[in-house]
N, C-alpha and C positions, 0 to 999 in steps of 0.2 A: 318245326316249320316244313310243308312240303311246297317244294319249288319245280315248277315244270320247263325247262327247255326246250324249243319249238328250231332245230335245225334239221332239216331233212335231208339235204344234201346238196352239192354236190361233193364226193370223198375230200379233196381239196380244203372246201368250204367248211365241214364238219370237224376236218385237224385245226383249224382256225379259231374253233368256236373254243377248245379245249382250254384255256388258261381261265376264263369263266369258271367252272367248275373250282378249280383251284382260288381265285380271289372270293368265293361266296364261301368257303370251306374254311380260310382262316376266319373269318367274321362268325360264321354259324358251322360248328365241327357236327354237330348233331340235326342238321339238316338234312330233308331227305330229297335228294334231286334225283329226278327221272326226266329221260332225255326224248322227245320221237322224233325218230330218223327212218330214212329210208330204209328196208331191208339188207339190198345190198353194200350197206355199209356199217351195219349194225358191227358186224364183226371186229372193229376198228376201236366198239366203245367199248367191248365186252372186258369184263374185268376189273376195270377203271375203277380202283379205291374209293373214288369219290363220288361214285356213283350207284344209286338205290335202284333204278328199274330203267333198261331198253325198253321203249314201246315203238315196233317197229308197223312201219304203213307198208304196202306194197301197189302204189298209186297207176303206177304206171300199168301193173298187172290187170288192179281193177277195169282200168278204162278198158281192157280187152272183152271184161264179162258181159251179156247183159246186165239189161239197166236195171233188175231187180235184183239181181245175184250180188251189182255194184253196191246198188243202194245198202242191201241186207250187210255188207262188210263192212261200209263205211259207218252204220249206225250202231253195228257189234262196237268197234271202235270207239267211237264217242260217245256210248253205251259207258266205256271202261273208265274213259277218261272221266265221267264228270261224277262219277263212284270216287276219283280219287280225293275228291275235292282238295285243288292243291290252293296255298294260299296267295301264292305271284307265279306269273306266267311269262317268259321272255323269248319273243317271236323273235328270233335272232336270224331269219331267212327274208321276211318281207314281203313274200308276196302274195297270190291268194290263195293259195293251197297251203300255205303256215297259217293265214289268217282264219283260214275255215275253225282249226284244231284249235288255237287260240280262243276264237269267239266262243268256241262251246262246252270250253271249260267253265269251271263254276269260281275260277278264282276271281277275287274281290280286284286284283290289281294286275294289269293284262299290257306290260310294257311294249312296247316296242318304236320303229322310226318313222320320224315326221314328215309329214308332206318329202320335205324334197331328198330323203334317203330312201324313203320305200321302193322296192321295185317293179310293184302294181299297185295302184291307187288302192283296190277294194280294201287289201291289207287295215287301212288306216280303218274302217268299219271292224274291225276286230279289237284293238285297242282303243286303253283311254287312260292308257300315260304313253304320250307319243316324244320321244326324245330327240332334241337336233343334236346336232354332234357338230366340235369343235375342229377349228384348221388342224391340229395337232392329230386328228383321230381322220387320219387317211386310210390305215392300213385298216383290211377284214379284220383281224385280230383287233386290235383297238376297237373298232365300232362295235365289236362283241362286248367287249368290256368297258365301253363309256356306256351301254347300255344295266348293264353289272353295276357298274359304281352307281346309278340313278335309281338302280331299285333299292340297291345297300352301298348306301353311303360309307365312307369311313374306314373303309379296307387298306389295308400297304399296296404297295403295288407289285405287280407277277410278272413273270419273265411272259416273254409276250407270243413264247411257243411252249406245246406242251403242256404237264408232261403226258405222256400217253406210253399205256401199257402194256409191256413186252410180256407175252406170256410163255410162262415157263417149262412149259412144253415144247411149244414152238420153239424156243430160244435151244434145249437141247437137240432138238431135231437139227436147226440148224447148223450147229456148233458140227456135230455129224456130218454133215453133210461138205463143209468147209475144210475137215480132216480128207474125206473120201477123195474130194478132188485136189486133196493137197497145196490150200490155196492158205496163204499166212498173208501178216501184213506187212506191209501198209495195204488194205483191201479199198481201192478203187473201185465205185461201180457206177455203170453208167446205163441209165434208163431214155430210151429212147422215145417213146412212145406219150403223146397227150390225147387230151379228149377232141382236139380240132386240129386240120392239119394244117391250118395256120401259123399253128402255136408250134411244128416239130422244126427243128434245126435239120437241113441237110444232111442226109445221110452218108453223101462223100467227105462232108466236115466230120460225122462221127469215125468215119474210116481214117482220118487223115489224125485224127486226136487219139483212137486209140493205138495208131501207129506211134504216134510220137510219146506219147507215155510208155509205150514198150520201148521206145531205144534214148528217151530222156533219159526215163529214173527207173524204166526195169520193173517197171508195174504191169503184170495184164490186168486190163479191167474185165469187172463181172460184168454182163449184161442180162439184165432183165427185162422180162415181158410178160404182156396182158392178153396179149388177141395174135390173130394169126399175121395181121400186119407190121406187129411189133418184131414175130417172130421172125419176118422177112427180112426186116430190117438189120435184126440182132446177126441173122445168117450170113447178110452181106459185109459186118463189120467184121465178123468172126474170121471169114474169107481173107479180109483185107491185112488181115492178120496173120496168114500162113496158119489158121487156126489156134493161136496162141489166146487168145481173147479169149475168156470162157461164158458159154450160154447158161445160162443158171437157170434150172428145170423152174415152170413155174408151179408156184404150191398156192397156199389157202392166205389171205390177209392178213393172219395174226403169223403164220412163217413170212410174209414179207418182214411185216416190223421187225421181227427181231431178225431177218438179214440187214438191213436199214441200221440195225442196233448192233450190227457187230462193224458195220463198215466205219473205215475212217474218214470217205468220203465220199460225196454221193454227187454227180451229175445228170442234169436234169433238165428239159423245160418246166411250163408252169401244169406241174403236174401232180397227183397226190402224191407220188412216192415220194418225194422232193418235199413234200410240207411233211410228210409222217416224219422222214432223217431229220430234219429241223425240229420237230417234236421231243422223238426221242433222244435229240444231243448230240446227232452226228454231223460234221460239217458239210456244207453243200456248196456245189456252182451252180447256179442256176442259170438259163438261158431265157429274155423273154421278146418276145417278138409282138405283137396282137396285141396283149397287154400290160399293163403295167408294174413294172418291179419295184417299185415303192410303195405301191395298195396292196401286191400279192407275196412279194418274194418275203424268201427269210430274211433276218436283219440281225445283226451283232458281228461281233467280229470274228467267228468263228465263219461267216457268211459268206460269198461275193455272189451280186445280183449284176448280171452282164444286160445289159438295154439294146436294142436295134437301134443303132445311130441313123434310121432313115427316117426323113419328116414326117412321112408319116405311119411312121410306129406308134404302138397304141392305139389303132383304129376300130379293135374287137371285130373286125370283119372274118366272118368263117369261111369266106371266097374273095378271092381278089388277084387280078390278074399282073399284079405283079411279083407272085408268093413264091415265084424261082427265085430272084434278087433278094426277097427279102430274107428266105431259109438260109442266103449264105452272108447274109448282113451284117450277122457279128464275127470275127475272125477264130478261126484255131488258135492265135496267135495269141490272142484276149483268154482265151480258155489255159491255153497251156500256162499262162502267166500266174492265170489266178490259181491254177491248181497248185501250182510249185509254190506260191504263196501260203499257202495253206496247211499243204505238206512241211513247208518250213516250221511254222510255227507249232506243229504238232511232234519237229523233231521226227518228222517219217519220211525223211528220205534215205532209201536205203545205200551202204557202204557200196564202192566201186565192184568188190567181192562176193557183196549179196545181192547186187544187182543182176550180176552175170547170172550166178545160179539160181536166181529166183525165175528170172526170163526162161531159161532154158529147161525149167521145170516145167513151161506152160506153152 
């Protein structure tokens, strides 16, 4: 059976899609699923056991070409696709640019969601098994796979993140690179940076939390980043720190995950790095401000999903002029709780002994 996947992105949204792969996999072991994603996030699937072929778009690229240059890419592409003749198609994004890829596939059975799930009408023109989805199926992940159980009935059910694969390269690199800076655990990291700056937590709250995690339990956190504003960010926490806090160089995607994969816990807003540590089994705090941490954030026990107690939280606005109040609307205090929480249960907090010398190593 070849099965086609239609998630394109965004990096966030494509960690979500993963436990799909895994529930079509017990049911059909010898199934050949190929995924199209964006480009720049291909690097995220690459590897993935349970997966036969990246076909990556570069959509955004195209809309720069001329319109014949566009055209001649778009039609190489769907050229490829309908050579594959796969036999079910699951537009697991919803809107028209999944729908385009969908529609012109040759498969007989072209799933995806109904009227009031899609997120542009036309979508619904590309399919014709359109699925509603149940109160129970709030979360991305779930709608991923109430879409999965409709195409293939009859499956158990899968952890509702992950897994995704740490490749083994990367993961030695890593390992190397957490000796060089002499950094052991309990390894704390805290990712600053989201795709809206609605969505980021104050940056004096991350100064004040990685304060307090160095003179609570004797942790520096790593901080990573993506862009130059993450960088700024990471610098002023670094600072806030008497430089204790370490900036962790950035590398390629497949060395995040497996930094993600060596951490014991990751702090976050609603960000990809924060859905990959969920993925791969690392514990997380998540922050969410704009949107919702019951649809987006991690879930199990290993989790906590902190909510913006203002009314109006959840509003998905990418400007709004109350975004000062709201960036510091969940507390340090909420974070520190959940992290020692967490820490507890993993048995990682370090002795009054190893605390001193861990600190003062950093």
């Amino acid at each position: 059976m070849k099965i086609l996947i239609v998630k394109m992105s965004a990096l966030g949204d494509v960690i979500h899609a993963l436990p799909v792969l895994r529930y079509i996999h017990q049911l059909y072991p010898d199934a050949e699923i190929d995924w199209v994603v964006e480009d720049p996030f291909a690097p995220v699937l690459a590897g993935h056991p349970d997966l036969h072929e990246i076909l990556t778009v570069r959509t955004k690229y195209w809309r720069t070409l001329p319109t014949m240059t566009m055209l001649g890419k778009a039609l190489k592409f769907i050229r490829r696709l309908r050579r594959a003749h796969y036999d079910v198609v699951l537009d697991l994004q919803g809107n028209s640019k999944s729908g385009l890829f969908t529609l012109v596939s040759r498969a007989d059975k072209k799933f995806g969601f109904d009227r009031h799930q899609v997120r542009e009408w036309p979508n619904l023109l590309a399919t014709n098994q359109r699925i509603a989805l149940g109160a129970g199926e709030h979360h991305i992940a779930q709608r991923a796979l109430a879409l999965a159980r409709a195409a293939f009935p009859g499956g158990d059910d899968v952890p509702q993140a992950g897994p995704l694969h740490v490749d083994e390269v990367a993961r030695q690199h890593v390992v190397g690179q957490l000796a060089e800076y002499n950094i052991n655990h309990p390894l704390v990291i805290f990712h600053y940076g989201t795709t809206w700056d609605t969505k980021l937590w104050n940056v004096e709250c991350w100064q004040q939390l990685a304060s307090r995690l160095l003179d609570e339990f004797g942790i520096a956190p790593v901080l990573t980043w993506g862009n130059e504003q993450e960088r700024t960010a990471a610098e002023a926490i670094h600072n806030a720190t008497s430089g204790r806090a370490v900036i962790w160089p950035r590398g390629t995607l497949p060395e995040l995950v497996a930094l993600l994969d060596q951490a014991d816990l990751v702090v976050g807003g609603d960000t990809g790095p924060i859905h990959m540590a969920a993925a791969v089994g690392t514990s997380t705090v998540s922050l969410f401000r704009v949107t919702d941490a019951e649809r987006n954030g991690p879930a199990g026990e290993g989790h906590r999903r902190l909510q913006s107690p203002l009314p109006c939280a959840m509003c998905l606005r990418k400007q709004c002029d109350e975004d000062e109040q709201c960036s510091r609307s969940i507390s340090v205090d909420e974070v520190v709780t959940a992290i020692g929480e967490l820490l507890s249960m993993q048995n990682r907090f370090p002795l009054a002994d190893e605390r001193e010398n861990y600190a003062g190593n950093h």
